[in-house]
C-alpha positions in Angstrom: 18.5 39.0 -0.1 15.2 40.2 1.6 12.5 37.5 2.6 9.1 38.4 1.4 5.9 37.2 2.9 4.0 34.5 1.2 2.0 36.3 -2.0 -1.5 36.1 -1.7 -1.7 33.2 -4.5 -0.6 30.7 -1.8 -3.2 29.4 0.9 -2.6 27.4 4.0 -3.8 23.9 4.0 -3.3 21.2 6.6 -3.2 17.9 5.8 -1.0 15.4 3.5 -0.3 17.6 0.7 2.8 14.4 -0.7 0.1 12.7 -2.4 -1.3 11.3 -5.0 -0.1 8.1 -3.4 -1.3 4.4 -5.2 -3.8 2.2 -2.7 -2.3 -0.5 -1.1 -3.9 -3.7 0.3 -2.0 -5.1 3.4 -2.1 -8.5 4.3 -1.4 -10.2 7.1 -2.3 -13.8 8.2 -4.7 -13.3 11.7 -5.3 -16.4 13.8 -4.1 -18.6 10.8 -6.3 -16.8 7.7 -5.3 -14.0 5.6 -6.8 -10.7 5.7 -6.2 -7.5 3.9 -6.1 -3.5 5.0 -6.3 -0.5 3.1 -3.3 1.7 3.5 -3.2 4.7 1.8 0.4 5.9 3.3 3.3 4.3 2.7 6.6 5.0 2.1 9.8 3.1 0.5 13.5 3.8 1.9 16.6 2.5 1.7 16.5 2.3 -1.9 13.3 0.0 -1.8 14.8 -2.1 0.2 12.2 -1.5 3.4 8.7 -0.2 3.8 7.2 2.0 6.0 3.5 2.3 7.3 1.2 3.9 9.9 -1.4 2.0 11.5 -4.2 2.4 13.8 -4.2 -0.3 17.1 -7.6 -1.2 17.1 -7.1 -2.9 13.2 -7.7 -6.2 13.1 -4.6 -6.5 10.7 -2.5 -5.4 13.3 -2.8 -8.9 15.4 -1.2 -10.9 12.6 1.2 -8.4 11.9 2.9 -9.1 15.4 1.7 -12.5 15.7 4.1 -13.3 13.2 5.9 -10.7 12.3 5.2 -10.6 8.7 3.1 -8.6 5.8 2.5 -8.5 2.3 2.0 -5.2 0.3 0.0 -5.5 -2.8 -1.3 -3.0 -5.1 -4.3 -3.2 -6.5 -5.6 -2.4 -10.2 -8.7 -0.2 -10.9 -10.5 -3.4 -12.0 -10.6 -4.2 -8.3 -11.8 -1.0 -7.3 -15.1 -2.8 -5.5 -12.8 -5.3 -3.6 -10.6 -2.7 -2.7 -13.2 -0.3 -1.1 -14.7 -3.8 0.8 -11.3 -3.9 2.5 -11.4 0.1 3.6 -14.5 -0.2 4.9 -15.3 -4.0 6.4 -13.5 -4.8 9.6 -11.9 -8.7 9.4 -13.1 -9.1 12.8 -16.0 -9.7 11.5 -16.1 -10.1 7.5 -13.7 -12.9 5.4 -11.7 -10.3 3.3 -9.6 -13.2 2.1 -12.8 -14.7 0.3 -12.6 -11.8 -1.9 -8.7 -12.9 -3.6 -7.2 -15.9 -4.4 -4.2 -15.5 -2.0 -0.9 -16.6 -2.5 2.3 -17.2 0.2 6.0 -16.9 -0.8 9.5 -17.6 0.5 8.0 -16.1 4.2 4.9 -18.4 4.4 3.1 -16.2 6.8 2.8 -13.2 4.5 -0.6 -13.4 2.5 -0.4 -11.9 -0.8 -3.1 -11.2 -3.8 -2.9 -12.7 -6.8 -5.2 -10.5 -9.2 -2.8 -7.8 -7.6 -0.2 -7.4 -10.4 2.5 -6.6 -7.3 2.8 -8.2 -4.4 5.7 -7.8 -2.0 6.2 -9.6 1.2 8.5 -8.0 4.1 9.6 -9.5 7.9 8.9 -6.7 9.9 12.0 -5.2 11.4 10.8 -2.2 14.1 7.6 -1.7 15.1 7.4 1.8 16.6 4.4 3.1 19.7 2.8 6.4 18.7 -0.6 5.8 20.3 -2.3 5.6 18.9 -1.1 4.5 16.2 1.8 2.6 15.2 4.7 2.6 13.0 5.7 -0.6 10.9 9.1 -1.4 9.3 9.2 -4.2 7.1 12.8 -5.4 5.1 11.3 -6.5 1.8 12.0 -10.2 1.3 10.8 -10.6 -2.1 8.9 -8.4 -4.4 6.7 -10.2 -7.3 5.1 -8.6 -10.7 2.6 -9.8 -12.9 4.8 -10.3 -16.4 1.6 -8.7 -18.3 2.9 -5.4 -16.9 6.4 -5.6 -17.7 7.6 -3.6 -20.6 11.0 -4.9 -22.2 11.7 -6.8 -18.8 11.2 -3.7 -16.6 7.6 -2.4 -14.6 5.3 -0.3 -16.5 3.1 1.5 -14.0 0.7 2.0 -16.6 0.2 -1.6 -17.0 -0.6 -1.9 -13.5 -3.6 0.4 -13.6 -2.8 0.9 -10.0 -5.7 2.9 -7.8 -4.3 6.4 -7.0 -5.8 8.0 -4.0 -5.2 11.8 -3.8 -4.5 11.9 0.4 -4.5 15.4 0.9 -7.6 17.6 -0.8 -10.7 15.8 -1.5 -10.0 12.3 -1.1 -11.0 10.5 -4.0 -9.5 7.7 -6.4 -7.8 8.2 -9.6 -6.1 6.6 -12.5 -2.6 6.9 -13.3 -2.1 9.3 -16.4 0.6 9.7 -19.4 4.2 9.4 -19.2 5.7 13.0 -19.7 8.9 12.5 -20.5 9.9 11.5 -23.8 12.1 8.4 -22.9 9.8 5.3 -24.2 12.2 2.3 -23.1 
């Protein structure tokens, strides 16, 4: 079989082209007080039973994370859009992002998690690894938590969730989750 070159239809782009991806708020309790961070990469493995994320040094996240080795991953609906951008763009250095949620603590006690967040899971980081600058965390989920209003015969509906979908790659910008395609309804 002869390779052909790439037809002119296709067009080089850099950047993360495995998106849309939903928004996640990560919490982490800093110098006692919880705090949350925008990540918009993340990635399950192991069958959901870890969680991977990058993130930058400087955050101020980052200090609770290894002061107690410990975060929460929440996802947030559309309704809290406003709260949600707060946390992407205020630095907890110097702004109380846990005023903005009613936060919650599970079986790890040092893992802050959002209630009006319809899931919440809490993982004991396992590896962090260097990158500079950045920084790679592994977290073993410990529990994962769903609000029952988005459970469809006992299992997760995504599209009760109304999670924040953030396209990662190509313009940037924040979208809703759309129709099931397939035609199995249970």
């Amino acid at each position: 079989m002869q390779m052909s070159k790439v037809k002119s239809i296709k067009k080089e782009l850099e950047g993360n082209l495995l998106s849309p991806l939903p928004i996640i708020l990560v919490g982490a309790l800093v110098n006692g007080h919880p705090n949350y961070l925008v990540i918009g990469y993340i990635s399950p493995f192991d069958f959901g039973r870890y969680i991977f994320f990058s993130l930058y040094k400087k955050r101020h996240t980052r200090t609770g994370i290894h002061e107690n080795k410990t975060f929460s991953v929440n996802i947030p609906s559309e309704n809290l859009l406003a709260e949600t951008n707060i946390c992407g763009s205020k630095s907890g250095r110097n702004f109380d992002k846990g005023a903005l949620f009613d936060t919650f603590y599970g079986k790890l006690e040092t893992a802050p998690m959002i209630r009006q967040c319809p899931i919440n899971v809490e993982c004991e980081v396992t590896e962090i690894l260097d990158y500079d600058p950045n920084e790679g965390i592994i977290g073993r989920v410990v529990q994962s938590y769903v609000d029952s209003k988005c459970l469809t015969n006992g299992k997760l509906d995504m599209r009760k969730v109304h999670p924040i979908i953030w396209a990662t790659g190509g313009d940037f910008n924040f979208y809703k989750l759309g129709d099931r395609i397939n035609s199995d309804e249970s």
